[in-house]
C-alpha positions as CSV (number, residue, x, y, z in Angstrom):
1,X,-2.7,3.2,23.7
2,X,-1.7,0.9,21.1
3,X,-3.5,-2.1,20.2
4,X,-2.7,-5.2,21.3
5,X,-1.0,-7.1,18.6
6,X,-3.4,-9.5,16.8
7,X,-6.3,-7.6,17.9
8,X,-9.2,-6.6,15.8
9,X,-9.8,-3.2,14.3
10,X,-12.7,-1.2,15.9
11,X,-14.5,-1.9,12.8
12,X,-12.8,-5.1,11.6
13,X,-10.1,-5.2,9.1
14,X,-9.7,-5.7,5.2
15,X,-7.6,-8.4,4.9
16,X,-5.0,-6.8,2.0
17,X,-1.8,-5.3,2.3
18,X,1.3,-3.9,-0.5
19,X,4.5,-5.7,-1.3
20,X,7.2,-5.6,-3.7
21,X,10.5,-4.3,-4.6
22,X,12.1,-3.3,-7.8
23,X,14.4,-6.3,-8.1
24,X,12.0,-8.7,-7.8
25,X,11.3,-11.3,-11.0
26,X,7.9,-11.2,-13.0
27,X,7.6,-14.6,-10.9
28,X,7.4,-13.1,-7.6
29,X,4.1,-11.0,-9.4
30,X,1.2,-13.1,-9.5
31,X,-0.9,-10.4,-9.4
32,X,-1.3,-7.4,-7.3
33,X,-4.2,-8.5,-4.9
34,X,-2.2,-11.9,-4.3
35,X,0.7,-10.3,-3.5
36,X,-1.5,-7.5,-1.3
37,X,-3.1,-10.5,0.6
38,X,0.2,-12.6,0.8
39,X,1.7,-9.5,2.8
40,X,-0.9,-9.5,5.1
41,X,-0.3,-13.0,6.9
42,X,-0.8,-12.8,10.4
43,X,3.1,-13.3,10.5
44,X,3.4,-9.1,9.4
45,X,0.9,-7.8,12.0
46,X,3.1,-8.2,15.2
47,X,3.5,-4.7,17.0
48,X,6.9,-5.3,18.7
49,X,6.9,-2.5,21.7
50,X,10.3,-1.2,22.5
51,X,9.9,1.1,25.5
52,X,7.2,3.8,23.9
53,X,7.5,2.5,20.5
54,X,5.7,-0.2,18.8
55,X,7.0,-1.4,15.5
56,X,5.6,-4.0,12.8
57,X,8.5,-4.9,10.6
58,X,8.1,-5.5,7.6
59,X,7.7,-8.8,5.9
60,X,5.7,-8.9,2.7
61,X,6.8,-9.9,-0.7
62,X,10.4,-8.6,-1.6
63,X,11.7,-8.3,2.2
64,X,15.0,-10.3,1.5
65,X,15.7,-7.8,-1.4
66,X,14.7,-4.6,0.2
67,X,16.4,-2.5,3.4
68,X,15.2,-3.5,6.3
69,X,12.3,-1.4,7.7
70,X,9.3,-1.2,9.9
71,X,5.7,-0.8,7.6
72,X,4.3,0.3,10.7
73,X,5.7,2.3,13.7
74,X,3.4,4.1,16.4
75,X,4.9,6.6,18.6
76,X,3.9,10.0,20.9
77,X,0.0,9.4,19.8
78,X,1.1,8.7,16.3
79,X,1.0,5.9,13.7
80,X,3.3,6.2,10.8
81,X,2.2,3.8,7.6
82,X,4.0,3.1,4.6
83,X,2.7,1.2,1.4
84,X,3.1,0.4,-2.1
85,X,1.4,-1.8,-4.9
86,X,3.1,-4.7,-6.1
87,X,5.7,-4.9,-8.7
88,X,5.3,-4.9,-12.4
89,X,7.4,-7.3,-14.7
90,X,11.2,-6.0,-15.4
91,X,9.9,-5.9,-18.7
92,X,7.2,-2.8,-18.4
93,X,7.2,0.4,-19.2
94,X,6.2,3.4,-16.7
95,X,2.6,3.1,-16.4
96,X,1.9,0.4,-18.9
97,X,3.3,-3.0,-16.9
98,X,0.7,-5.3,-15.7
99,X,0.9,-8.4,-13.5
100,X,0.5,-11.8,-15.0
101,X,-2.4,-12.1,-13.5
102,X,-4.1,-8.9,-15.1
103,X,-2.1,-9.7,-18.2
104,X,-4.6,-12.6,-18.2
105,X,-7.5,-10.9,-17.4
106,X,-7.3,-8.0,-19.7
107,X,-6.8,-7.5,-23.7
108,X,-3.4,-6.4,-25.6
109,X,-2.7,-4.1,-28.2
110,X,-1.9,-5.2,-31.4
111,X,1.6,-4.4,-30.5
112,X,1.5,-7.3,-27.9
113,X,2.3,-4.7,-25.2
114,X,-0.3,-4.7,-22.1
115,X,-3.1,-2.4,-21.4
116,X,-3.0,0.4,-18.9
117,X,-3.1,-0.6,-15.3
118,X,-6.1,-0.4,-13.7
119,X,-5.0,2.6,-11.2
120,X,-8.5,2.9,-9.5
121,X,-8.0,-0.8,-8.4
122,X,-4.7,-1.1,-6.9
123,X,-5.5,2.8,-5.6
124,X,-8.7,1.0,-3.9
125,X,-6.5,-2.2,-2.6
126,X,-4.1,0.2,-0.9
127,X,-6.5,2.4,0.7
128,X,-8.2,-1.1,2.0
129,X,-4.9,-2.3,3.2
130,X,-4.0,1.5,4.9
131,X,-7.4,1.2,6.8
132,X,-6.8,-2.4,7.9
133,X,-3.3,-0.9,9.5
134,X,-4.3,2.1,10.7
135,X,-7.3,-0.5,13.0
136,X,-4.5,-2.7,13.7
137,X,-2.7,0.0,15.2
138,X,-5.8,1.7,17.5
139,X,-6.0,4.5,14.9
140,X,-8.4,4.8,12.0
141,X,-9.2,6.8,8.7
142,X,-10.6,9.9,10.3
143,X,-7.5,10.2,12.2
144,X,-5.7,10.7,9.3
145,X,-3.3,13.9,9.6
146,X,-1.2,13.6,6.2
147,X,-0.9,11.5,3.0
148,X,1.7,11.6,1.0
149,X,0.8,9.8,-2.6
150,X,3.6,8.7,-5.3
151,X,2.2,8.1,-8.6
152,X,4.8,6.3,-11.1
153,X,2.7,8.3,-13.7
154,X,0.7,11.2,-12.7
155,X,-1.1,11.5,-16.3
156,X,-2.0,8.0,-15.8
157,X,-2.6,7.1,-12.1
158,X,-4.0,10.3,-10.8
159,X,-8.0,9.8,-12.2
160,X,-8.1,6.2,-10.8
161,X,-6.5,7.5,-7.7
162,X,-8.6,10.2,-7.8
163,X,-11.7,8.1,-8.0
164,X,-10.9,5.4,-5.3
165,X,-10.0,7.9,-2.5
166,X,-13.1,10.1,-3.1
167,X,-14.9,7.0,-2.1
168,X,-12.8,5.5,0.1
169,X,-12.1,9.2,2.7
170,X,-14.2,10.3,5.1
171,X,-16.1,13.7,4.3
172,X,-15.7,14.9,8.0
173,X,-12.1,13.9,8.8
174,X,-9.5,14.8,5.4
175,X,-5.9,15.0,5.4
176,X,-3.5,17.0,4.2
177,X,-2.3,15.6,0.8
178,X,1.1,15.7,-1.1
179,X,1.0,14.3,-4.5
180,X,4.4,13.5,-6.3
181,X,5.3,11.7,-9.1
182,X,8.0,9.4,-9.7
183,X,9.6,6.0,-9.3
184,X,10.5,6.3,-5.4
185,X,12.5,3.7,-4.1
186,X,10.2,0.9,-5.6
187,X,10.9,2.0,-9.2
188,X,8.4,-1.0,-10.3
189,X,5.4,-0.2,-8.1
190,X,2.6,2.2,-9.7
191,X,1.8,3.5,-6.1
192,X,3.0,4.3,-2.9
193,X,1.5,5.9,0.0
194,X,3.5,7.4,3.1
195,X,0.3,8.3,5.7
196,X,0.6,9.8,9.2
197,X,-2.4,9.5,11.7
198,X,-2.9,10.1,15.4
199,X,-3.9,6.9,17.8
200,X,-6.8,6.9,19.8
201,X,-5.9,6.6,23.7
């Protein structure tokens, strides 16, 4: 059965979640964790049932801009999750834009152009937000059946990725994994993850 909407996870929940679209200004990205935890108002965790479908819309930053879609659906004794990290600036090149925020918090190159994104970090603040969901929606990580990962730069992204999901899944319950790379539909996002679990009766 599906959770209630507004209930708590079985083990509490990690209060972060994803947002962003491609055409959103460098204004709209504060930072990825503020954008992560601004998606996660208690406004974006309504499951709206529809006979024996339940369906959280979704309404983090970038909503107005992007097609209109659920972030959440559970159906047939499955949840279906999508997520990605927040935008970088127009301005950024694959794999080397950083948020304001981060631009503050980490050195340039002499060439004025940001450091590397810290992959590990927003890998570790999507896996946070996917367990928070996947609580929400009576499910959790060892229930995970697939993952599929889009990395805007594989040669980049995939050690930090790498790094935060070895810690983050759970020894006795892993996935199946796809790992792509490329834009996606969020052509400024760093990483996206598509993950399918089944929901505890």
């Amino acid at each position: 059965m599906v959770a209630p909407a507004g209930t708590p996870g079985r083990k509490g929940a990690d209060k972060a979640a994803a947002g962003g679209g491609a055409s959103m200004s460098a204004a709209d990205t504060q930072g990825m964790l503020a954008a992560i935890h601004q998606a996660a108002a208690p406004a974006a965790d309504q499951l709206v049932h529809d006979r024996q479908v339940a369906r959280m819309p979704y309404q983090g930053p970038g909503a107005a801009v992007l097609p209109a879609m659920s972030q959440v659906v559970v159906a047939g004794g499955h949840c279906y999750i999508t997520l990605h990290s927040a935008p970088r600036p127009r301005h950024s090149t694959p794999g080397k834009g950083l948020s304001q925020q981060q631009q503050q918090q980490q050195p340039s190159s002499s060439a004025g152009h940001a450091a590397v994104p810290d992959y590990e970090a927003e890998s570790a603040a999507l896996l946070a937000e996917l367990q928070r969901l996947l609580q929400h929606s009576g499910s959790g990580k060892r229930w995970l059946i697939k993952v599929r990962v889009t990395l805007r730069s594989m040669q980049e992204g995939l050690p930090g990725f790498q790094a935060a999901w070895n810690a983050w899944a759970p020894r006795d319950g892993l996935p199946v994994m796809t790992l792509v790379e490329g834009a996606g539909p969020f052509k400024a996002a760093g990483l996206m993850l598509e993950a399918t679990a089944l929901v505890e009766a």
